[in-house]
C-alpha positions as CSV (number, residue, x, y, z in Angstrom):
1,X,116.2,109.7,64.4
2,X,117.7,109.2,67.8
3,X,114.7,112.2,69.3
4,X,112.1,110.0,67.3
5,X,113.2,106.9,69.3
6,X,113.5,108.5,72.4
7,X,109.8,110.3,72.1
8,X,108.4,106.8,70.6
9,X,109.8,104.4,73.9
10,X,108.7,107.1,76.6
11,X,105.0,107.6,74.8
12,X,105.1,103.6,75.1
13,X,106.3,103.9,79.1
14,X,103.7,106.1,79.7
15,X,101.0,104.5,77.4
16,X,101.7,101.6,79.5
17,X,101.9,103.0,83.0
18,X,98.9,106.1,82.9
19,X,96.2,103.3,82.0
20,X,97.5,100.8,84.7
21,X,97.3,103.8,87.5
22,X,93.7,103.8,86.5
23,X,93.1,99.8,86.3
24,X,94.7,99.5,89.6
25,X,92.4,102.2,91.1
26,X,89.5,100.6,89.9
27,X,90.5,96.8,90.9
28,X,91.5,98.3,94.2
29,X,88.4,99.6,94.5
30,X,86.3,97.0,92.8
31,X,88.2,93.7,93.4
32,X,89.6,91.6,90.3
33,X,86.4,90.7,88.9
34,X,87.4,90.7,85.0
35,X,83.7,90.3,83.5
36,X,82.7,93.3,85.8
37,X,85.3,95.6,84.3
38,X,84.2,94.8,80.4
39,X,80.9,95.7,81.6
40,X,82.1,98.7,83.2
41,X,83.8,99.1,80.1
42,X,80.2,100.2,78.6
43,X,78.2,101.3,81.6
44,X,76.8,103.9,79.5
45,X,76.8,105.6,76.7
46,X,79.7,108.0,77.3
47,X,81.6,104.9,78.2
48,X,80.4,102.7,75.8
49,X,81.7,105.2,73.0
50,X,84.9,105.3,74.1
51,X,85.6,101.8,74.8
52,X,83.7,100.9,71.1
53,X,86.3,103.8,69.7
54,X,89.2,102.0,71.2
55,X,88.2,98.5,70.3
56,X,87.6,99.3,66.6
57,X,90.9,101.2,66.8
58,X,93.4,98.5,67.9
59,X,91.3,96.2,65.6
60,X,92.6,98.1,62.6
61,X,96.0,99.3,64.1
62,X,96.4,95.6,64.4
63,X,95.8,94.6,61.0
64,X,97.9,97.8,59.2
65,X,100.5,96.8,61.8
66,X,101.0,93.4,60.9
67,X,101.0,93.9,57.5
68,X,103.6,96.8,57.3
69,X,105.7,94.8,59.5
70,X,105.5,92.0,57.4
71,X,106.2,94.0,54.6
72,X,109.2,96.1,56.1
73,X,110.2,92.9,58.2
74,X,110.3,94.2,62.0
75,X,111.4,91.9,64.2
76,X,109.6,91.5,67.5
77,X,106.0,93.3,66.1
78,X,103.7,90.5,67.5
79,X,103.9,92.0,71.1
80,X,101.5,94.6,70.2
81,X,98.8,91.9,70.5
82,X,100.2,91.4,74.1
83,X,100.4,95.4,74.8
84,X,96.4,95.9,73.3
85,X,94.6,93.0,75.5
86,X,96.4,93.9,78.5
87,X,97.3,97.5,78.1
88,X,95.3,99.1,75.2
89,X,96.4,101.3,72.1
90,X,98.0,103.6,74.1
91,X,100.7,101.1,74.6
92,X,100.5,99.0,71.1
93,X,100.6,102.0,69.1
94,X,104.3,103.7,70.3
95,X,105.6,100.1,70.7
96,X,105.0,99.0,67.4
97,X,106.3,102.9,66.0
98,X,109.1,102.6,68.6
99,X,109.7,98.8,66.6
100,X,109.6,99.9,63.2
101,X,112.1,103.4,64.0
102,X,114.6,100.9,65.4
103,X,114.3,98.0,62.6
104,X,114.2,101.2,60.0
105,X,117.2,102.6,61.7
106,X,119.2,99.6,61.7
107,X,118.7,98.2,58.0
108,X,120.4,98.7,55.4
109,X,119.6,101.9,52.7
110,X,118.7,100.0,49.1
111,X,120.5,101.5,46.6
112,X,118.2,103.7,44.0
113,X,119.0,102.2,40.7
């Protein structure tokens, strides 16, 4: 499970760091003007698509998340919400997999009775 860990944190570095290389271009380029970037965010339809995709994607990565780590009990699973508003899915996704691998890893097997 080691590999699994491994490919999980790097997809998260790089979920994290290939978005950011395009916000900074853009607020280097725009200035840090928040309410213009959401409306850049739909500035037509090809972008509108993709950032409507994304949206309703976290929404329900965010909901399946909470409740399987509820249910498995993995500790430190509310900084996806962090990692979505500032970063997006690409970064909540493998952080909450990379989470769950190392909670999974660490507990104990139950016994099959």
């Amino acid at each position: 499970m080691l590999f699994v860990n491994r490919f999980y944190f790097i997809a998260a570095v790089l979920g994290m760091l290939v978005p950011w290389a395009f916000f900074a271009d853009y607020f280097y380029s725009n200035g840090f003007a928040p309410m213009a970037f959401l409306g850049a965010l739909f500035v037509n339809g090809a972008a509108g698509r993709f950032s409507a995709d994304l949206l309703i994607s976290i929404l329900v990565f965010w909901v399946w998340a909470t409740r399987d780590a509820r249910r498995h009990g993995v500790k430190y699973y509310w900084f996806i919400y962090p990692a979505g508003c500032f970063v997006g899915l690409s970064l909540a996704l493998p952080l909450y997999l990379y989470l769950r691998e190392v909670h999974m890893d660490t507990s104990p097997i139950p016994a099959n009775p």
